[in-house]
TORVO-595145 format. One record per residue (C-alpha): x negated, y, z negated; residue in one letter. Coordinates in steps of 0.5 Angstrom, whole numbers, plus 500, padded with zeros to 3 digits. Layout:
// residues N
X/Y/Z/a
...
// end
This chain:
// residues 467
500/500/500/x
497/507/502/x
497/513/498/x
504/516/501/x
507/510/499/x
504/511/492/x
506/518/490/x
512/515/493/x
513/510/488/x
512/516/482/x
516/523/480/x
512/528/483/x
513/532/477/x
504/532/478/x
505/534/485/x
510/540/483/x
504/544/480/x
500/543/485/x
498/550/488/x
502/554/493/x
508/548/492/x
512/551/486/x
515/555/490/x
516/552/496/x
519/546/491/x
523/551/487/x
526/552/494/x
528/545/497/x
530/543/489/x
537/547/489/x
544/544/487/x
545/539/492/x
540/534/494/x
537/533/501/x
540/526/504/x
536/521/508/x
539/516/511/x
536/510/514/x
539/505/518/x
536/499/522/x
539/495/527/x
541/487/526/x
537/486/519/x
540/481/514/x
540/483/507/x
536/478/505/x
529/479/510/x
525/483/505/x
520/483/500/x
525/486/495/x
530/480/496/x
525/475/494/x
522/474/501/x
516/471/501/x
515/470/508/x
515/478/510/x
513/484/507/x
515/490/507/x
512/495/502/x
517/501/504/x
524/498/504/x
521/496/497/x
519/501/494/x
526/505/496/x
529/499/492/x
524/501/486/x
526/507/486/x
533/507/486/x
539/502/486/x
539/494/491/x
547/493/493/x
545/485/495/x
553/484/495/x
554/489/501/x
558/486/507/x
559/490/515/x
566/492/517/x
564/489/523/x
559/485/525/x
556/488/532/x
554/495/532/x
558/500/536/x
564/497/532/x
561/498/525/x
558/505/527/x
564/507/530/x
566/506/521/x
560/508/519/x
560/515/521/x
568/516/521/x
570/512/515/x
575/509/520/x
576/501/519/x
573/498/525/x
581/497/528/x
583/503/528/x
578/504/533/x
583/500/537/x
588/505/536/x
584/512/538/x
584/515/544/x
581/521/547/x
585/526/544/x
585/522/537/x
577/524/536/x
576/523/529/x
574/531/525/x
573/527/519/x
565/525/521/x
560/523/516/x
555/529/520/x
561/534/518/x
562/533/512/x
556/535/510/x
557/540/514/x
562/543/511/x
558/542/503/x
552/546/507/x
548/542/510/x
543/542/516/x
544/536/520/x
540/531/524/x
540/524/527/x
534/521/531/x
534/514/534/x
539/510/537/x
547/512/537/x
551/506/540/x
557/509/537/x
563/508/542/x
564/515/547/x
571/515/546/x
570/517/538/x
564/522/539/x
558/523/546/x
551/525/543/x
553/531/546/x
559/532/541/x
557/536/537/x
564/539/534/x
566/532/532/x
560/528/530/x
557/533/526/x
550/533/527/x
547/539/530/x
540/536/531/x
540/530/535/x
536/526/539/x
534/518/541/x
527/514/543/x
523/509/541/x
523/508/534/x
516/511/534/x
518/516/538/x
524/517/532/x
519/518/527/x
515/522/529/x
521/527/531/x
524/525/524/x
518/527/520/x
517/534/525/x
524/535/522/x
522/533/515/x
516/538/516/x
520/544/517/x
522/550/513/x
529/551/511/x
534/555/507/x
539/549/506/x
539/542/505/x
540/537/510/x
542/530/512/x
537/527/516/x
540/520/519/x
534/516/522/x
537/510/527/x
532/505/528/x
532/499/533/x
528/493/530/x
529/488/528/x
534/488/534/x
528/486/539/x
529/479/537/x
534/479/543/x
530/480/547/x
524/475/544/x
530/470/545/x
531/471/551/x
523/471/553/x
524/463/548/x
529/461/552/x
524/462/559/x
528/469/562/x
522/473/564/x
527/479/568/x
529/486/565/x
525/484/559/x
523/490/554/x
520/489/547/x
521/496/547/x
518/498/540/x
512/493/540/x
511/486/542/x
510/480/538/x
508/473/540/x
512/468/543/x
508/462/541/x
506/463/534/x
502/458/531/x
507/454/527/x
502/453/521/x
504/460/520/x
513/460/521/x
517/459/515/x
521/454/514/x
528/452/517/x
534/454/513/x
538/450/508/x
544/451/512/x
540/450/519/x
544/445/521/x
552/446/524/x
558/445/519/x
562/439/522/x
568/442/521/x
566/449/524/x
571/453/526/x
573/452/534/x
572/459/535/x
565/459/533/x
564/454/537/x
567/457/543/x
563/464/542/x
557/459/542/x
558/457/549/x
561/464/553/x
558/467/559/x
556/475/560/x
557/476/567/x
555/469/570/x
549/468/565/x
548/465/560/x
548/469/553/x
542/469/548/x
546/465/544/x
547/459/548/x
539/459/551/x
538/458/544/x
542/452/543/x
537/448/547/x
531/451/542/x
528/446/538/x
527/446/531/x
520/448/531/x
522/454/536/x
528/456/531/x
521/457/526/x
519/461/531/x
524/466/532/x
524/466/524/x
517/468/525/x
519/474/530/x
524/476/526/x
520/478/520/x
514/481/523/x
519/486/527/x
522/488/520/x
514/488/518/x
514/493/525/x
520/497/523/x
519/498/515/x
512/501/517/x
516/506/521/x
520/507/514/x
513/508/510/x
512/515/514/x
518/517/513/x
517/516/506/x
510/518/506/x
513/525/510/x
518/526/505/x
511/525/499/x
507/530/503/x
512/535/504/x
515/535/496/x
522/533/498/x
521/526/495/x
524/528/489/x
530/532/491/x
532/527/497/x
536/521/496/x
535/516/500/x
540/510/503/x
538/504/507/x
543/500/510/x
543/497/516/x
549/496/522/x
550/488/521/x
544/482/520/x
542/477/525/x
544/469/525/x
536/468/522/x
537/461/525/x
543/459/520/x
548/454/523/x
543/454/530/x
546/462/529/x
542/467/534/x
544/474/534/x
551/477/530/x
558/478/531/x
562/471/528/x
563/472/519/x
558/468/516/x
553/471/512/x
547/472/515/x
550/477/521/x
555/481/516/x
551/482/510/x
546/487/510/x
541/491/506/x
544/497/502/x
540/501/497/x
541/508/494/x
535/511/491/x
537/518/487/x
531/522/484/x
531/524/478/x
538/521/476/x
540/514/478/x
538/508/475/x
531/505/478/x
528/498/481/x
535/495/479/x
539/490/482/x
548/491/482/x
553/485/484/x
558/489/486/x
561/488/493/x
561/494/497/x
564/495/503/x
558/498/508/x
561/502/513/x
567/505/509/x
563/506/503/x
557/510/506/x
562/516/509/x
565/515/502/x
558/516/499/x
555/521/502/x
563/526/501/x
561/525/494/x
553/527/493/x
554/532/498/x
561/535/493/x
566/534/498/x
572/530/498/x
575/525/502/x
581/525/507/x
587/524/506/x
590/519/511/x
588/511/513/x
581/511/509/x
579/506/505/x
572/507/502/x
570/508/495/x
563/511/493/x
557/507/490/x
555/513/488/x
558/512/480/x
554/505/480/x
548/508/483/x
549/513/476/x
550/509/472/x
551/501/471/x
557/502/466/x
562/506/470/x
568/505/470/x
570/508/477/x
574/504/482/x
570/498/486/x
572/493/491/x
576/487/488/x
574/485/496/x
572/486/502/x
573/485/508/x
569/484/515/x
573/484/522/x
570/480/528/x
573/477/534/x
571/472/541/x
573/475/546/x
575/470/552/x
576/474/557/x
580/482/557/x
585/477/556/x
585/473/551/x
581/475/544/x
582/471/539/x
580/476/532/x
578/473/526/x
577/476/519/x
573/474/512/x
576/476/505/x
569/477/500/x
570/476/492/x
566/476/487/x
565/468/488/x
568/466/494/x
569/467/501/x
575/466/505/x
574/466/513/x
580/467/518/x
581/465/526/x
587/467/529/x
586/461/534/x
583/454/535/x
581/449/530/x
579/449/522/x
581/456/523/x
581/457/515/x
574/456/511/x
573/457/504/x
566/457/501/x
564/458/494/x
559/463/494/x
556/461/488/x
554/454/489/x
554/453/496/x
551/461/498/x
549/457/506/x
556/456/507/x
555/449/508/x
562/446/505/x
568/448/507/x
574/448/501/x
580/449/505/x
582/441/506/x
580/441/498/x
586/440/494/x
582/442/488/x
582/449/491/x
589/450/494/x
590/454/488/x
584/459/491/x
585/457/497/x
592/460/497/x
590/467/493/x
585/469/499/x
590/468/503/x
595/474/499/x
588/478/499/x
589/477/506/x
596/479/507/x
595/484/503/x
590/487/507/x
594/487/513/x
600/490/510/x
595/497/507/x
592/497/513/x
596/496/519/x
590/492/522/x
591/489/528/x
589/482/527/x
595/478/530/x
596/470/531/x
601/471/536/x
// end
């Protein structure tokens, strides 16, 4: 760890009585904090040294995770990014999307609620929020008057400019990166495709020594009772070609080794970027007025049930890294079980750093701020939450599936084809490796998920159908 990183880690209360930096400090430390935002893309919650990996390493995510709060319980509202985005930045569940328009443009956004409390904002890096919610260029909805892509090292370097620069106010910065989403196109180089291949922030090899690959998963292997619906978003086509999942049906178990070991070293590529926003938000004397949130847009099958990519309800794609680190006032280097709904939540949040209170309307996120605060709150959390998906067959023919997470179980929903309900206890089998819906020692559970189910329907008006 370098020495960025480092004064990272400690108060900064030293570095404030530095000559010339009392002022300037005394400037950036008013009322209301700096927010900076962090998002990776398809990173499951569980790739990082703070998690307890011992096959990655990754000093800056976890020197965020010392100094603030580890939400190892937070699922995505949707497993695919521009869905998920859509509800990380207008605090809209992911079907209601369905339901918008061109003139149904959410005002709401999270950029604008900071807005509106006095912020500068900017976002960096990759937008892949549907154009029919927001184009970059629009800035009066999203809210973000800064706003620019590129590579994730091109990101940095314009995030850590921005993070240089002088200002009256405070800002939201959000910086949007793209690993360790390479892996699909790492897939696709396993699987022998060598046309329109770009590895675009930084190459890792395809044939690693194996001696150096991690382990197959516990739960590698396909349930025999997997949902149809899985299995038939396993075999589907895109445009006439095989999709990565299903060229990655014919990988060996050694090449499944491998793609893990790829996975981990473009989280080691992208958590090095993180460590230079860090050591920019260190040399800057903003580390103590910033509150820092790290999440990413969904997480990645990780070779559990031969699963390559996103977008189907077990674990490994729907739950994600979301940390909090507040300076000067959250609990530090602490891990809180509560289960937090992430795409909702973050607007939710952020409305409640920056002072601003939530719409009225369809919304349905609550603050993780309190717990951040304080681990005895007694602000409302989730009882449950729940994660949309669906296997589109055809424009068609969709066949939408929904899981409802508890405390210790978890409820997944098809609206078609076979074993279309599965029940896992997610504290004695948290591979998703036992399905309890046949059981009848679980009809009792089984039974009270499905009204957690029903009754999310009716509060939301979502747009899951069995017709």
């Amino acid at each position: 760890m370098n020495m960025g990183r480092r004064n990272f880690l400690k108060t900064g209360s030293v570095a404030l009585l530095a000559t010339g930096a009392l002022d300037r400090a005394l400037a950036k430390t008013a009322a209301k904090p700096n927010i900076l935002i962090i998002t990776t893309d398809q990173q499951f919650a569980d790739v990082m040294g703070c998690a307890g990996s011992k096959w990655v390493k990754t000093p800056s995510m976890d020197s965020i995770a010392q100094r603030g709060v580890r939400f190892p319980n937070a699922y995505v509202n949707y497993p695919v990014c521009m869905p998920e985005r859509y509800t990380m930045y207008t605090g809209r569940l992911p079907c209601q999307r369905r339901l918008a328009d061109e003139n149904d443009k959410p005002t709401i956004s999270l950029g604008n609620q900071a807005k509106a409390a006095g912020y500068d904002t900017a976002y960096f890096g990759k937008w892949h929020i549907q154009d029919q919610t927001f184009t970059t260029e629009d800035s009066k909805h999203h809210g973000f008057d800064v706003n620019t892509g590129g590579k994730d090292k091109t990101m940095t370097k314009n995030a850590v400019q921005y993070l240089s620069a002088d200002r009256r106010n405070p800002f939201l910065a959000v910086v949007s990166y793209y690993n360790p989403h390479d892996i699909c196109e790492w897939g696709r180089k396993k699987a022998g495709r060598t046309e329109g291949i770009d590895m675009k922030n930084g190459e890792v090899a395809v044939d690693p020594d194996l001696a150096q690959c991690p382990p197959l998963p516990d739960n590698h292997e396909i349930n025999p009772d997997e949902s149809e619906a899985v299995a038939i978003r396993r075999s589907l086509t895109d445009k006439g070609v095989p999709n990565a999942q299903l060229m990655a049906m014919d990988f060996s178990k050694d090449d499944w080794r491998q793609y893990r070991w790829a996975y981990n070293r473009l989280v080691e590529l992208v958590d090095a970027h993180i460590g230079e926003l860090l050591e920019a938000l260190d040399s800057n004397r903003l580390a103590d007025n910033t509150v820092v949130i790290f999440t990413s847009d969904h997480g990645d099958g990780y070779g559990a049930h031969r699963w390559h990519q996103k977008s189907v309800l077990y674990e490994e794609s729907c739950r994600v890294p979301f940390i909090v680190c507040y300076p000067g006032k959250g609990r530090r280097n602490e891990t809180d079980q509560r289960l937090v709904s992430v795409g909702i939540d973050l607007m939710a949040t952020v409305s409640d750093i920056v002072g601003r209170p939530m719409p009225s309307g369809p919304y349905y996120g609550k603050s993780a701020l309190p717990f951040v605060l304080d681990k005895n709150s007694k602000a409302p959390t989730h009882d449950y939450v729940v994660t949309e998906a669906e296997v589109r067959i055809s424009k068609q023919q969709t066949i939408d599936g929904r899981s409802v997470r508890t405390p210790q179980y978890k409820y997944h929903r098809w609206s078609q084809g076979d074993h279309r309900e599965q029940l896992f206890d997610m504290i004695n089998d948290p591979g998703e490796t036992r399905n309890l819906a046949a059981n009848p020692e679980y009809a009792e559970r089984l039974e009270m998920h499905r009204k957690l189910f029903a009754d999310w329907l009716e509060k939301t008006d979502d747009t899951y159908s069995e017709s």
